[in-house]
C-alpha positions as CSV (number, residue, x, y, z in Angstrom):
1,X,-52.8,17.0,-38.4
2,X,-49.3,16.9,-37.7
3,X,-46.8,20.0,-38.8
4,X,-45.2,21.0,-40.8
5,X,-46.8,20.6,-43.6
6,X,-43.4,22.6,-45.4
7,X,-40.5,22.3,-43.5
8,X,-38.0,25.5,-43.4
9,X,-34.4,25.4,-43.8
10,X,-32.3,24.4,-41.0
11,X,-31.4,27.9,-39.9
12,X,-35.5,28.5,-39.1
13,X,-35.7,25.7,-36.6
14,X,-34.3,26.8,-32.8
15,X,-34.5,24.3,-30.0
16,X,-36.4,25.8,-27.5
17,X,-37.0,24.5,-23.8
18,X,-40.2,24.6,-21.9
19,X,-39.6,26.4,-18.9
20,X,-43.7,27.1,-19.0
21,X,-44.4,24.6,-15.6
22,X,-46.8,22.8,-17.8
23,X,-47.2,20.9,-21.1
24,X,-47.1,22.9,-23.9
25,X,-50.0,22.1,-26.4
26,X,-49.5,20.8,-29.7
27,X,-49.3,22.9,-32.9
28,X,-49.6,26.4,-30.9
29,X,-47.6,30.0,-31.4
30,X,-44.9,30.2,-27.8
31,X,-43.6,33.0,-27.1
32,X,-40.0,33.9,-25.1
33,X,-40.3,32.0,-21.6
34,X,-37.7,33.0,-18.5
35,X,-34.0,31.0,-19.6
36,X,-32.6,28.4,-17.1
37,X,-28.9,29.3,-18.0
38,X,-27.6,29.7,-21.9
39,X,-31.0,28.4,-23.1
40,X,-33.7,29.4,-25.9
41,X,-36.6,29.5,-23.1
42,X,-40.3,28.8,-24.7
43,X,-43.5,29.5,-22.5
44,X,-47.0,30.0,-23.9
45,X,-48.9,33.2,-25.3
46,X,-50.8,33.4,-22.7
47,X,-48.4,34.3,-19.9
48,X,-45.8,36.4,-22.4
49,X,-48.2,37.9,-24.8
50,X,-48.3,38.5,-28.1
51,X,-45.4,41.0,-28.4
52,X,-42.6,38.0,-27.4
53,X,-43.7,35.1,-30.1
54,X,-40.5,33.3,-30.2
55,X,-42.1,30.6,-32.9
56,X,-44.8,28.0,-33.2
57,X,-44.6,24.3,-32.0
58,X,-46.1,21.5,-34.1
59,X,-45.9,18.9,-31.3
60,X,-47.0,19.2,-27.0
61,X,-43.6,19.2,-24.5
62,X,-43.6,18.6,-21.2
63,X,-42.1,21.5,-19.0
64,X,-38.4,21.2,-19.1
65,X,-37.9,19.4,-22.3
66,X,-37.1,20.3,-26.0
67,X,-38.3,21.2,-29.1
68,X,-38.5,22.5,-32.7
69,X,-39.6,26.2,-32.8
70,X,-40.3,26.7,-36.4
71,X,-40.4,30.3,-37.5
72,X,-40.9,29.7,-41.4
73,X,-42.3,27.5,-43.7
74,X,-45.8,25.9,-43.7
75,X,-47.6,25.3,-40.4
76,X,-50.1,23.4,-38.7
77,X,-51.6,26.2,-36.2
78,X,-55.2,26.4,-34.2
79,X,-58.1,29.1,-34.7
80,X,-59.0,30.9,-32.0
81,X,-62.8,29.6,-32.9
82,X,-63.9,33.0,-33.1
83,X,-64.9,33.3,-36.7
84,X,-64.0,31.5,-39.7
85,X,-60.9,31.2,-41.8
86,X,-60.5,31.4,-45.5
87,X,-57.9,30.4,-48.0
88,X,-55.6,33.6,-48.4
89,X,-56.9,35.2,-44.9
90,X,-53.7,37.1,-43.2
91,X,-54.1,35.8,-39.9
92,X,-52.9,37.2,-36.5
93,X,-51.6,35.4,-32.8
94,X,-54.1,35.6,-30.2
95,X,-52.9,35.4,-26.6
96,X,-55.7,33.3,-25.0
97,X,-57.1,33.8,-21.3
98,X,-55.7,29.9,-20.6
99,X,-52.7,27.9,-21.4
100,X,-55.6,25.7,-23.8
101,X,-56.7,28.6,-25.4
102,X,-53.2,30.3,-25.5
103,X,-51.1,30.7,-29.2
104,X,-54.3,29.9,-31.5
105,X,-54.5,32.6,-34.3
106,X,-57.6,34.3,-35.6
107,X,-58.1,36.2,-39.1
108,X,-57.5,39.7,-39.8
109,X,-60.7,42.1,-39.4
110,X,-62.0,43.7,-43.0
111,X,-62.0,47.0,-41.1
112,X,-58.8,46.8,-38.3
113,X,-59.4,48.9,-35.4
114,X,-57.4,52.0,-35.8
115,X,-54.4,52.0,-33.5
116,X,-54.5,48.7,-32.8
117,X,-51.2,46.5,-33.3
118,X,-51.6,43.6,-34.9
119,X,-48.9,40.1,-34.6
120,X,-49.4,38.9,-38.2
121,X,-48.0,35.0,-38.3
122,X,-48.6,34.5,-41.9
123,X,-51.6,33.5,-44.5
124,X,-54.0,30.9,-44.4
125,X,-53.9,28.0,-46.7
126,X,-56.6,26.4,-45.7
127,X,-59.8,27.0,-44.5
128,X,-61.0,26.6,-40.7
129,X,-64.5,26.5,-39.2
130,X,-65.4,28.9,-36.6
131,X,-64.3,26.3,-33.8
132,X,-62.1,26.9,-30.9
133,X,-58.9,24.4,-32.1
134,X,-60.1,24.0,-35.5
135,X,-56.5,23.3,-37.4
136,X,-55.0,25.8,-40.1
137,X,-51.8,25.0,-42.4
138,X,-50.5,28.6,-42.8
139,X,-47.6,29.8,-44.6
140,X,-45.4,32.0,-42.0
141,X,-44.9,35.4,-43.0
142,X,-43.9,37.5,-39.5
143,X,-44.7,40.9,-39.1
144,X,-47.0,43.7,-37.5
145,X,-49.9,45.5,-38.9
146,X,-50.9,48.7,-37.0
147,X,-54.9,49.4,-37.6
């Protein structure tokens, strides 16, 4: 599926260039990469964490092109494939161990561990197997959740 499914208003899409040294997979959360000049600089999750999402991507780039970064409206995202996702699940940004596995998004715990932060990117609107890349249209809804 190709994002997004609700596009945002103008002022919600930044160009943002790949400075990650490798493609950047399609429909993923990036986060704030190293700038090449006067540039909005993208990279993936799982080299500037969670605290640094600058946005999700609804299509791959190659390292030093550009692209959309949506931060609103309704998105085409991955599950991190550890559990399922419902309708109306609050879901959060997952890092990743790999550039694959990097900017997928997993749903909120019923009991959040307690000091834990949490990167909410919005609510599910659909459903999503428990399967690593398994796609999810959520509505973007930015904020974090301390357990």
């Amino acid at each position: 599926m190709i994002g997004p499914v609700r596009t945002p208003a103008a002022e919600r899409i930044k160009p943002g260039v790949n400075r990650s040294g490798s493609t950047l997979p399609t429909n993923k959360l990036v986060g704030y990469g190293t700038p090449d000049g006067n540039e909005h600089a993208i990279d993936s999750l799982h080299t500037t964490g969670v605290g640094k999402i600058a946005g999700a991507i609804q299509h791959s780039v190659v390292d030093d092109d550009a692209i959309d970064v949506f931060t609103d409206g309704d998105l085409v995202l991955e599950s991190d494939g550890t559990g399922t996702i419902a309708v109306g699940d609050q879901l959060y940004a997952v890092a990743g161990a790999s550039l694959a596995a990097g900017g997928r998004v997993k749903a909120m715990p019923g009991s959040p561990t307690p000091g834990t932060n949490y990167e909410i990117v919005g609510r599910a609107l659909t459903a999503a197997a428990a399967t690593a890349g398994a796609q999810v249209v959520v509505r973007w809804e930015r904020f974090t959740y301390q357990g």
